[in-house]
C-alpha positions in Angstrom: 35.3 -83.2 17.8 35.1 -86.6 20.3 37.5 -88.5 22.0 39.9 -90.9 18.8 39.9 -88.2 16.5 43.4 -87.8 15.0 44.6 -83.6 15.2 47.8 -81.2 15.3 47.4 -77.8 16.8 47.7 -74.9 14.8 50.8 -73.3 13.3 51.2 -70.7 16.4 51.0 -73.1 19.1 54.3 -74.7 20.8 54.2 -78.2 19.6 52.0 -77.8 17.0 54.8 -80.3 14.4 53.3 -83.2 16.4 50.2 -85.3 16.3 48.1 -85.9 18.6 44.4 -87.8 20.0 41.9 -86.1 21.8 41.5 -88.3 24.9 38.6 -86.2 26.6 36.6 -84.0 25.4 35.2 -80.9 27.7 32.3 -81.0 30.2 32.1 -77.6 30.3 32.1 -74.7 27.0 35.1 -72.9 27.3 37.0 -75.9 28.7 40.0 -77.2 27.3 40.5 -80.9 25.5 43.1 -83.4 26.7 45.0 -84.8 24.3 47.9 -87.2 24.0 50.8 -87.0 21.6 51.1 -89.9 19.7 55.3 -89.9 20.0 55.0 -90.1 24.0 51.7 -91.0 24.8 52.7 -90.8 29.2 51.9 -87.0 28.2 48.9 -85.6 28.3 48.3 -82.3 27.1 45.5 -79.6 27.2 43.9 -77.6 24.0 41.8 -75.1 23.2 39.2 -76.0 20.4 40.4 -73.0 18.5 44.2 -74.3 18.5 43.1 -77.6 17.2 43.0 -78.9 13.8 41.4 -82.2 13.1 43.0 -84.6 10.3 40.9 -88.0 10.6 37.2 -88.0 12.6 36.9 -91.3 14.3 33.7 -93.0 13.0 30.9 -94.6 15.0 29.0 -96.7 12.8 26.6 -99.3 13.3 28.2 -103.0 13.7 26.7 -105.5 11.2 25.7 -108.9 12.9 26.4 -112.1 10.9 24.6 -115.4 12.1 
């Protein structure tokens, strides 16, 4: 999981009929992610990586170059 990628928590958690973006990531293992609904994104939220479900990875590809 990194910072773009497109999730939901899982079916037990409070708002888990919304969709979200992981906005950090966690320094620490154990630490929770902070994510940001996408329907109020002034809201930042935290997650466990076991509540989280991912539904599109954000990419990092290499940029082509034209000249």
């Amino acid at each position: 999981m990194q910072v773009g990628d497109l999730i939901r928590l899982k079916k037990h958690c409070k708002h888990n009929d919304r969709w979200a973006i992981i906005v950090r990531t966690p320094i620490f293992r154990g630490d929770l992610f902070s994510i940001m609904y996408v329907d109020d994104p002034a809201y930042i939220a935290r997650a466990a990586e076991r509540n989280i479900k991912i539904y599109s990875e954000l990419r990092k590809g290499k940029t082509s170059e034209t000249s």
